[in-house]
KOLNU-554056 format. One record per residue (C-alpha): residue in three letters; x, z, y. Coordinates in nm, 3 decimals. Example, Ala and Ser with C-alpha at 12.3 -4.5 7.8 and 13.67 -1.06 7.14 Angstrom:
! KOLNU-554056
+---------+---------+---------+---------+
! residuo !      xx !      zz !      yy !
+---------+---------+---------+---------+
!     ALA !   1.230 !   0.780 !  -0.450 !
!     SER !   1.367 !   0.714 !  -0.106 !
+---------+---------+---------+---------+
END
This chain:
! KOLNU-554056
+---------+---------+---------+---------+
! residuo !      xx !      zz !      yy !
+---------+---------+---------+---------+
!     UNK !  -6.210 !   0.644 !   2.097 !
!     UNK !  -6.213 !   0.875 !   1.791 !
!     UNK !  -6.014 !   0.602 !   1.564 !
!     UNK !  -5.770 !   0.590 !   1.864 !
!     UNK !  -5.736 !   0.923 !   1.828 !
!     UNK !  -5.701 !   1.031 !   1.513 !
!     UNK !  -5.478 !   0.691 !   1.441 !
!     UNK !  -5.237 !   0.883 !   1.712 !
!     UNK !  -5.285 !   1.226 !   1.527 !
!     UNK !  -4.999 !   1.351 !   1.299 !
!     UNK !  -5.106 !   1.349 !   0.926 !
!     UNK !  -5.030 !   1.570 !   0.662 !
!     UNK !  -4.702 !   1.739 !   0.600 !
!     UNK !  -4.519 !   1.445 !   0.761 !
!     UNK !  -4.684 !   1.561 !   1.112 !
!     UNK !  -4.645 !   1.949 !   1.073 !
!     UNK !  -4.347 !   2.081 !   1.300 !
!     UNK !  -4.057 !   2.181 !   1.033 !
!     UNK !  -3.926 !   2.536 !   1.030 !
!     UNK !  -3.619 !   2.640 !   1.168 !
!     UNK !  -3.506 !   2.696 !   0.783 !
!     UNK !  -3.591 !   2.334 !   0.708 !
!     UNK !  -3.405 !   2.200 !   0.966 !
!     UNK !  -3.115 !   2.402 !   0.890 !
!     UNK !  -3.172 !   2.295 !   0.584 !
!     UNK !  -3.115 !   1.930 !   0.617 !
!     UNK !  -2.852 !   1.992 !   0.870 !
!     UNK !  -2.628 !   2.134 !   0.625 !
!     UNK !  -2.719 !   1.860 !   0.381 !
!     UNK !  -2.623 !   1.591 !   0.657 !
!     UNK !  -2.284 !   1.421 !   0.745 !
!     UNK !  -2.326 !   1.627 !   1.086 !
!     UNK !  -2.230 !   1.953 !   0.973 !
!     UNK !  -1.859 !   1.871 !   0.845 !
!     UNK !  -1.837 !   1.654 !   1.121 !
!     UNK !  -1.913 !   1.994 !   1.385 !
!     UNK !  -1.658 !   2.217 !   1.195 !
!     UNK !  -1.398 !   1.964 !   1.197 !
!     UNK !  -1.479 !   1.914 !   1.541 !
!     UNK !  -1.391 !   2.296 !   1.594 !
!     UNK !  -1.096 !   2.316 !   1.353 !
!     UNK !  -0.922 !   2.028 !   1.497 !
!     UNK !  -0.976 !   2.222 !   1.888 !
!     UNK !  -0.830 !   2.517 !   1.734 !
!     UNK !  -0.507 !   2.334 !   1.565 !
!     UNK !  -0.446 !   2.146 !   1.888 !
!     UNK !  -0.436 !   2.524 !   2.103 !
!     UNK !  -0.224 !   2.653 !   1.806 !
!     UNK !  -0.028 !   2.363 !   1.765 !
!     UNK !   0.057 !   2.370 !   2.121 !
!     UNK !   0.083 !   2.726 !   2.117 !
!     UNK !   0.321 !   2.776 !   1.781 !
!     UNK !   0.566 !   2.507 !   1.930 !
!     UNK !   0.588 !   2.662 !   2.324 !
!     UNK !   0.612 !   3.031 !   2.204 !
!     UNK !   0.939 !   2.946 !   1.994 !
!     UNK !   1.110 !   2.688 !   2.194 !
!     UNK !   0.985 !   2.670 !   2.519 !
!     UNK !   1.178 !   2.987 !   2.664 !
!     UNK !   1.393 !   3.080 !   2.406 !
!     UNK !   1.595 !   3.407 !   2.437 !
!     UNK !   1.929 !   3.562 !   2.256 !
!     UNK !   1.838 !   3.875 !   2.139 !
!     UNK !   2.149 !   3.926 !   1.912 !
!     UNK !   2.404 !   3.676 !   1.868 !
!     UNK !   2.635 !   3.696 !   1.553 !
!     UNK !   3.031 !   3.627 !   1.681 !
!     UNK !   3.340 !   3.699 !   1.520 !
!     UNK !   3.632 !   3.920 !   1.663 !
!     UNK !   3.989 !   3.864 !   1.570 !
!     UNK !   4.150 !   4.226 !   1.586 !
!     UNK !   4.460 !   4.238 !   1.845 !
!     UNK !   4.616 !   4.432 !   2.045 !
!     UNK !   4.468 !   4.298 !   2.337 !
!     UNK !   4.121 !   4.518 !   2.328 !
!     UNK !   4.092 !   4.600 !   2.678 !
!     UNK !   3.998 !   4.260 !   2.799 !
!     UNK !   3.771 !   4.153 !   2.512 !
!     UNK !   3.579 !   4.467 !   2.557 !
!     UNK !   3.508 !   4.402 !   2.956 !
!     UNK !   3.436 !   4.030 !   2.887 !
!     UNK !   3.218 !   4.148 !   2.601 !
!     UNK !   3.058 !   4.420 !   2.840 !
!     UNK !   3.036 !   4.113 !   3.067 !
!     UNK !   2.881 !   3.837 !   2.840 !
!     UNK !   2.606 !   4.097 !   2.657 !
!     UNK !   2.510 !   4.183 !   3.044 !
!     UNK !   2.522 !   3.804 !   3.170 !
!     UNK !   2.313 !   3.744 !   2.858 !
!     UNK !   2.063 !   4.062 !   2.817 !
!     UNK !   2.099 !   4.033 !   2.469 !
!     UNK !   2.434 !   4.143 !   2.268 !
!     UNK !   2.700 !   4.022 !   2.079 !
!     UNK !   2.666 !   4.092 !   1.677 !
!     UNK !   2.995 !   4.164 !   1.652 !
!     UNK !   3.246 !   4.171 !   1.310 !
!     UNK !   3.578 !   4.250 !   1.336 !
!     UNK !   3.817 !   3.963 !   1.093 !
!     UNK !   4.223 !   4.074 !   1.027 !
!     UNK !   4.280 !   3.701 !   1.115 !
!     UNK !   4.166 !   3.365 !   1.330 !
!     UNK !   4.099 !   3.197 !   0.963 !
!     UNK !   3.911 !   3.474 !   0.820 !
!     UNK !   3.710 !   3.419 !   1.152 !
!     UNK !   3.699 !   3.071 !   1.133 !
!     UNK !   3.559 !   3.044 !   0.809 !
!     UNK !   3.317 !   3.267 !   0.889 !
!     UNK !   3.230 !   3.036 !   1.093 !
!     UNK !   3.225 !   2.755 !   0.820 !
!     UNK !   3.017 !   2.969 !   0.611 !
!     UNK !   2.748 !   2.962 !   0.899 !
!     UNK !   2.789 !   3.347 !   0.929 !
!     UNK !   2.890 !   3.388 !   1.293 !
!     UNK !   2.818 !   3.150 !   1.561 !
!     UNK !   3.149 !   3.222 !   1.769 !
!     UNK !   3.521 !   3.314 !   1.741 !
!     UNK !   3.622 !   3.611 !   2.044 !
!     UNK !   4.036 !   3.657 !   1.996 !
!     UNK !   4.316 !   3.714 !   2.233 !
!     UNK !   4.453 !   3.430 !   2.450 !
!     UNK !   4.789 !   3.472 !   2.640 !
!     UNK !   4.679 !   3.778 !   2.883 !
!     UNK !   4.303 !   3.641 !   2.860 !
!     UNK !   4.054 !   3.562 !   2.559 !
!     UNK !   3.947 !   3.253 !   2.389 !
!     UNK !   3.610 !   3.184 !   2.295 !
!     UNK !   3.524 !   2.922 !   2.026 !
!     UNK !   3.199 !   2.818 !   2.008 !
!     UNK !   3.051 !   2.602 !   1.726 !
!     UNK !   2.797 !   2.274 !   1.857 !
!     UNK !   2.712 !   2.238 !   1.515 !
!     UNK !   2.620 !   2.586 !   1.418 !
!     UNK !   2.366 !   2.561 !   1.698 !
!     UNK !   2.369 !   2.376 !   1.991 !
!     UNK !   2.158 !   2.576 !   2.213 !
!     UNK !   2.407 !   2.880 !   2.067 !
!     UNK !   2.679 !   2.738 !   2.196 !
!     UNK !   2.570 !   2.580 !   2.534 !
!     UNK !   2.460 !   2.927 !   2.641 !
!     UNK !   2.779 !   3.054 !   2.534 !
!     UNK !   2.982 !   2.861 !   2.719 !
!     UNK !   2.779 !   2.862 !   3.015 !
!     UNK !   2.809 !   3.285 !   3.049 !
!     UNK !   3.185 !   3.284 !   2.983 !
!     UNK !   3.215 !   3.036 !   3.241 !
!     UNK !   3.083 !   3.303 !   3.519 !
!     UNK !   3.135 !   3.597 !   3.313 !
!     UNK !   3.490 !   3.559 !   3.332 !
!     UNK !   3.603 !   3.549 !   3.702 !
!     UNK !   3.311 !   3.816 !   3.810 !
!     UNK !   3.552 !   4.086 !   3.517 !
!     UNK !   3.900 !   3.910 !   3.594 !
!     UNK !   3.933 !   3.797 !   3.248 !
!     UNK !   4.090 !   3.445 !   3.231 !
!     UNK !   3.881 !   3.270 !   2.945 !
!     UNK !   3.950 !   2.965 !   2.775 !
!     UNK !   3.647 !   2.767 !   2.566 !
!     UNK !   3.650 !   2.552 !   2.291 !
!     UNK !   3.408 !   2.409 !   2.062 !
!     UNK !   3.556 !   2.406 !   1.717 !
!     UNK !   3.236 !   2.246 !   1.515 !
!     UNK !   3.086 !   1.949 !   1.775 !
!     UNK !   2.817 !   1.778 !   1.678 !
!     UNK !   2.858 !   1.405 !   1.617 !
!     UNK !   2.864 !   1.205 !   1.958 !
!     UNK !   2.513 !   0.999 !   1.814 !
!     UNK !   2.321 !   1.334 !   1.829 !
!     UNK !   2.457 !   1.527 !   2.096 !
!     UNK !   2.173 !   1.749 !   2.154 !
!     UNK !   2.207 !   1.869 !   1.730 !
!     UNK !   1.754 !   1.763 !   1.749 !
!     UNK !   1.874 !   1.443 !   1.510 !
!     UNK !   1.841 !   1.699 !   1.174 !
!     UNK !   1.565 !   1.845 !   1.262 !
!     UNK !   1.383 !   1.527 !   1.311 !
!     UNK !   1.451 !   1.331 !   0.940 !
!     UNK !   1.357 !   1.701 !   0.804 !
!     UNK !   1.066 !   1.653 !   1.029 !
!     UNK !   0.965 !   1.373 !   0.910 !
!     UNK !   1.052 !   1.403 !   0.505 !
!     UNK !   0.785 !   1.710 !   0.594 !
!     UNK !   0.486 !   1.557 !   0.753 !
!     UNK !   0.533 !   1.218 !   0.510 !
!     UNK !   0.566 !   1.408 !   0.251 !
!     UNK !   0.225 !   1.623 !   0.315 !
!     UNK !   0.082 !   1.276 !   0.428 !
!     UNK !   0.186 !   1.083 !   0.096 !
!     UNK !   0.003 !   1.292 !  -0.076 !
!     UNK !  -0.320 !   1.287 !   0.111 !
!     UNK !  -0.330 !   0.916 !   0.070 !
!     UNK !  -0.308 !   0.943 !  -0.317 !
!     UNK !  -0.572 !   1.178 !  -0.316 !
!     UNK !  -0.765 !   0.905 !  -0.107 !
!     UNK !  -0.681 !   0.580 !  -0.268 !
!     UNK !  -0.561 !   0.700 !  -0.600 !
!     UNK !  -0.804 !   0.979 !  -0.657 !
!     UNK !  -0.791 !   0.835 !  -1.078 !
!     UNK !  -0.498 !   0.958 !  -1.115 !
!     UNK !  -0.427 !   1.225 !  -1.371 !
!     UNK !  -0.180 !   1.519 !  -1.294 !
!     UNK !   0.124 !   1.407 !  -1.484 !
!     UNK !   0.057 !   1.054 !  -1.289 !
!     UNK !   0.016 !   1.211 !  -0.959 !
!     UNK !   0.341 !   1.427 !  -0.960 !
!     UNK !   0.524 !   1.102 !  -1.102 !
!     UNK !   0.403 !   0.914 !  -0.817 !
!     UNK !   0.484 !   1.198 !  -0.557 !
!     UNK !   0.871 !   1.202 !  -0.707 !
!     UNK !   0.873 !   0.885 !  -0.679 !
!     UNK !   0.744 !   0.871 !  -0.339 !
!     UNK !   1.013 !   1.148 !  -0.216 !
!     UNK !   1.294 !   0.935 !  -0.354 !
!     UNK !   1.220 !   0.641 !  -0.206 !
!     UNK !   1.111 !   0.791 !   0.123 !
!     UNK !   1.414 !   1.021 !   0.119 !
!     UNK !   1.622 !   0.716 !   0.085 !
!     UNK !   1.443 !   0.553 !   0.431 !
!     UNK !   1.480 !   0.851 !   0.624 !
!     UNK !   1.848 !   0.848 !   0.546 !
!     UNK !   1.909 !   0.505 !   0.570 !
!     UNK !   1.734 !   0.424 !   0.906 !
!     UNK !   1.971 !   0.744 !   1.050 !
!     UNK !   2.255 !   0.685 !   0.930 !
!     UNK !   2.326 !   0.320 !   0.800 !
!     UNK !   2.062 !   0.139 !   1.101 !
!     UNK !   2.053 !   0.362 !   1.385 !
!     UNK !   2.424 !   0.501 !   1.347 !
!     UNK !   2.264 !   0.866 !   1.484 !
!     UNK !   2.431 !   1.074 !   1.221 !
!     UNK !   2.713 !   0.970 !   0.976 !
!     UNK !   2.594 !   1.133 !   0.658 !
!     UNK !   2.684 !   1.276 !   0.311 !
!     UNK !   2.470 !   1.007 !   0.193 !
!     UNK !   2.367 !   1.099 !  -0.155 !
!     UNK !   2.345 !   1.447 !  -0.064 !
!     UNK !   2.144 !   1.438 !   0.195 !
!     UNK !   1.932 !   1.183 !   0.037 !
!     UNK !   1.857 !   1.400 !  -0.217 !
!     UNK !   1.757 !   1.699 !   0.041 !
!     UNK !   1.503 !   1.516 !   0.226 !
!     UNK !   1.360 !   1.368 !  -0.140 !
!     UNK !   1.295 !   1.723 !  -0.268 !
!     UNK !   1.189 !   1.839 !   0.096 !
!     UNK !   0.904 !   1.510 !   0.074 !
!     UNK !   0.858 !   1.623 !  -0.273 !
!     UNK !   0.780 !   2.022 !  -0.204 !
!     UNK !   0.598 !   1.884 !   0.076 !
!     UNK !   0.398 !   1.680 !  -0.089 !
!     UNK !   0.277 !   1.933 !  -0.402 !
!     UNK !   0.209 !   2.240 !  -0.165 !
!     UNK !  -0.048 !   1.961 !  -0.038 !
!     UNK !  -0.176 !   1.899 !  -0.387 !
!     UNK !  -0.132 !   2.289 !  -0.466 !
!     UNK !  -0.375 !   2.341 !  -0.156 !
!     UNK !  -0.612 !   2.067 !  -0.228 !
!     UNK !  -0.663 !   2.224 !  -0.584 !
!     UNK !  -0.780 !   2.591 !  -0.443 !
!     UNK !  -0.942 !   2.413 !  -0.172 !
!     UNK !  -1.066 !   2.073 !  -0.215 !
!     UNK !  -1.092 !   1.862 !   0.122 !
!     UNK !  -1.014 !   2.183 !   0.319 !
!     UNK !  -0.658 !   2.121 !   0.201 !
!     UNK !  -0.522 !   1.988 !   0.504 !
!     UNK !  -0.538 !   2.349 !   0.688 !
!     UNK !  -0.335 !   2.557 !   0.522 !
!     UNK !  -0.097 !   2.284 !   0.472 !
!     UNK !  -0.062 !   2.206 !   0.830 !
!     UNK !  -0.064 !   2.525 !   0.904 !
!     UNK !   0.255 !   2.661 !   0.672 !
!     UNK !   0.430 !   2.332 !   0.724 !
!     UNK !   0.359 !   2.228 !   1.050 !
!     UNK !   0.218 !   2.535 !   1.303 !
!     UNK !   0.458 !   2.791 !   1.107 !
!     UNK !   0.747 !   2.621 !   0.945 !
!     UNK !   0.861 !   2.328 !   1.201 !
!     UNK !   0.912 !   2.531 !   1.484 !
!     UNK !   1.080 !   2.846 !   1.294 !
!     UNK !   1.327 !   2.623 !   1.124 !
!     UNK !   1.576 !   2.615 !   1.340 !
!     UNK !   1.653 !   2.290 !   1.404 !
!     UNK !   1.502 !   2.249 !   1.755 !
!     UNK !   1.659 !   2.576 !   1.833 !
!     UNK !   1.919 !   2.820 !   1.632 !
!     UNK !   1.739 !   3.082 !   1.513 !
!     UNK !   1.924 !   3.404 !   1.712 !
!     UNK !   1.728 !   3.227 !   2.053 !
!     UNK !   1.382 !   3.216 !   1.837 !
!     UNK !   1.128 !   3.522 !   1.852 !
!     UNK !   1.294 !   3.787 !   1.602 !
!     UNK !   1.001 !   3.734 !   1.327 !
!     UNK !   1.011 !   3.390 !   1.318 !
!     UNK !   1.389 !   3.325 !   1.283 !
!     UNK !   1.329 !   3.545 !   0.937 !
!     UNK !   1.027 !   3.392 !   0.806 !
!     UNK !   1.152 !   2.992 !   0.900 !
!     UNK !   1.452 !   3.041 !   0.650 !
!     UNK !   1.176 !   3.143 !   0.347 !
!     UNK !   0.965 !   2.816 !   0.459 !
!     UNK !   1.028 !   2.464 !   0.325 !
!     UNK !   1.113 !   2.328 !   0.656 !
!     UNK !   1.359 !   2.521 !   0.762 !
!     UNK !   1.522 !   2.584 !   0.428 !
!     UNK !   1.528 !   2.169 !   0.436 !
!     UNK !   1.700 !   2.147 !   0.808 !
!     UNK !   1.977 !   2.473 !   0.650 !
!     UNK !   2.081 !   2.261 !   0.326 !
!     UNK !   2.093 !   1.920 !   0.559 !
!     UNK !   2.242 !   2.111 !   0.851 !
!     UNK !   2.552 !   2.247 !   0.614 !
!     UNK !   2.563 !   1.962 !   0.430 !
!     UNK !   2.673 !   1.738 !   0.731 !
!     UNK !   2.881 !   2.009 !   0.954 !
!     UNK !   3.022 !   2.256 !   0.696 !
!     UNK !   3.065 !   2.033 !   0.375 !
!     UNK !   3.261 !   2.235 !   0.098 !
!     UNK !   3.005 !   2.549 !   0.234 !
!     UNK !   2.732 !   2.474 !   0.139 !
!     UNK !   2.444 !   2.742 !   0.011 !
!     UNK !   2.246 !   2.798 !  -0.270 !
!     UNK !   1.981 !   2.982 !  -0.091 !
!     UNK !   1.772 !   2.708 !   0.092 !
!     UNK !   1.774 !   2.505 !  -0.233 !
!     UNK !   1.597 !   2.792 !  -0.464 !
!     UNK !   1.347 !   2.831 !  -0.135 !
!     UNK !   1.280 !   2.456 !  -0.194 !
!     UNK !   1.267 !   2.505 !  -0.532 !
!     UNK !   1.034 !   2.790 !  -0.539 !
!     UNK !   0.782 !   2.655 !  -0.349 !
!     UNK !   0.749 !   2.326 !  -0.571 !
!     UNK !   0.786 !   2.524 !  -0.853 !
!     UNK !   0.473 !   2.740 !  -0.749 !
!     UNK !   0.303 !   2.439 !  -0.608 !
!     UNK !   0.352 !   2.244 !  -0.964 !
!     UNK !   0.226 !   2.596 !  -1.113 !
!     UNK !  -0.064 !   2.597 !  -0.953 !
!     UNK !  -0.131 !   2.251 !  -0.947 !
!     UNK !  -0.115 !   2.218 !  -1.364 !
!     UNK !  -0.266 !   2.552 !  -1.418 !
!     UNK !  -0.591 !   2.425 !  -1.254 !
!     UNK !  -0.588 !   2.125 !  -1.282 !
!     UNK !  -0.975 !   2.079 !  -1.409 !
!     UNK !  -1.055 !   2.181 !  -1.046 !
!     UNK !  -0.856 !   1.860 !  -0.874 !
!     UNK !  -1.091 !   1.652 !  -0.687 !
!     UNK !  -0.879 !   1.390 !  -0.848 !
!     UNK !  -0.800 !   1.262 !  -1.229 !
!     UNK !  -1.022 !   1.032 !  -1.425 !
!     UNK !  -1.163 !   1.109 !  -1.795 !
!     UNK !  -0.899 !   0.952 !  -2.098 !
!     UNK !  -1.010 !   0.645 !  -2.235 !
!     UNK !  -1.159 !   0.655 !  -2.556 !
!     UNK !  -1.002 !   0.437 !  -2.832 !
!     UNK !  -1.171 !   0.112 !  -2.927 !
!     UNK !  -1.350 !   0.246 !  -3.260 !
!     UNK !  -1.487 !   0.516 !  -3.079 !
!     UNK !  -1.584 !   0.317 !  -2.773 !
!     UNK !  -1.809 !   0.117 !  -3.021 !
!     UNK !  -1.940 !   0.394 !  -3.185 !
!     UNK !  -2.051 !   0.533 !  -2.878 !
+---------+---------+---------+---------+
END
């Protein structure tokens, strides 16, 4: 009974109960505890992934609406249906006074104003522009409609920009920026899973050429298979390459400074912050005031702005969204060279055969 028993018996250290530090201890050292804080981060991103995208386009809301005003004689009325359409709307018009319709109208062009107010016989015409925003113009059109029989002003509406009859909702931009965003991000992942070897110089060859060729798919499949959008091919080719590019080296910028928590603050900036304020889903005067600022400094939205001109208002387009794309892989490349010795990735240079023997 005694050999039973102390044959049952814990011995030694192996049978002492371990410490709560201990067991911390080889918790942390364990594939459990990454596996619990991912487990948490990815909760979080899901609430503020569902939370980024219904707070800017679920509801949105004109708070001030830019529109161009042709200066007439004819004042009275556009003041009462302007009176009218600012109280239809609870929001008002931005409005800038032009000498002529083509001052106006290239306003317009120049993405500027999203609307042309001028006289019209005893009334007042209202040109909207689809392509300046579709969600602009819709609710544009739909206030005149009532505004103008409730203040006895006959109106007359045209849309002088429509959007091509393949994308008639104006969403087919923002998705091929969409996408050039997230594959870009996601290219870059997978080198720094199957091509960790790679040196820095290799790595941002690889992501170019990456960005070319997947800028080329994107625009291919949209325009040349599906028939969605009838593109300035080249052009816009070359937009979604260096939006897949910038993409792609904020990721590696990221996973420099932060090793394999790199994914957060990319998805985070490029995905939670920078998809929804870009303006392609909706035109920024219906987004919340701060994000319709920030979304033009962002990659994504400065992507859908240079695509978005490039295939509605070609001979406008801007220099602006290309030096925001440009800053952000120039500070990603920065970064991403500068430390480069801290990359999970790169491999040591080969030594040359003499040495190799010597060694």
């Amino acid at each position: 009974m005694r050999d039973h028993e102390e044959d049952a018996a814990p011995h030694g250290a192996h049978g002492r109960p371990r410490s709560w530090s201990q067991r911390w201890t080889a918790f942390t050292a364990s594939p459990f505890l990454p596996a619990v804080v991912l487990m948490f981060i990815l909760a979080a991103a899901a609430g503020l992934f569902a939370g980024s995208y219904t707070y800017a386009m679920a509801n949105p809301a004109p708070r001030h609406i830019p529109t161009a005003v042709v200066t007439t004689p004819a004042a009275p009325q556009q003041r009462a249906f302007v009176a009218g359409m600012e109280q239809a709307l609870n929001a008002s018009l931005q409005l800038t006074d032009y000498a002529t319709y083509a001052d106006a109208r290239n306003a317009v062009d120049e993405q500027r104003e999203f609307a042309v107010l001028r006289a019209h016989g005893r009334g007042v015409g209202l040109d909207v522009s689809g392509a300046s925003g579709a969600s602009v113009a819709q609710l544009l059109s739909e206030a005149a409609a009532k505004v103008g029989p409730a203040t006895g002003v006959s109106v007359t509406v045209r849309d002088v920009t429509p959007l091509q009859h393949g994308d008639p909702r104006g969403l087919a931009l923002f998705y091929i920026s969409l996408a050039a965003v997230i594959i870009g991000f996601v290219g870059a992942i997978q080198l720094s899973v199957h091509a960790r070897a790679l040196t820095p110089a290799e790595r941002t060859a690889f992501t170019v050429a990456n960005a070319l060729l997947g800028g080329f798919a994107i625009a291919a499949v949209a325009d040349w298979w599906l028939g969605a959008l009838r593109l300035p091919f080249v052009e816009s080719w070359m937009i979604l390459a260096l939006t897949m590019f910038t993409s792609g080296m904020v990721f590696t910028m990221f996973n420099t400074l932060m090793g394999r928590w790199a994914m957060i603050p990319t998805w985070g900036l490029m995905v939670l912050l920078g998809n929804p304020s870009s303006g392609g889903a909706v035109s920024w005067p219906l987004l919340p005031s701060a994000l319709g600022q920030i979304g033009r400094w962002l990659p994504p939205g400065a992507s859908v702005n240079a695509q978005h001109t490039a295939v509605y208002f070609g001979g406008h387009q801007h220099a602006f969204p290309f030096l925001v794309l440009a800053g952000w892989s120039a500070l990603s490349c920065a970064v991403f060279w500068g430390w480069r010795h801290r990359h999970p990735g790169g491999r040591e240079p080969s030594l040359p055969p003499a040495h190799a023997a010597d060694a």
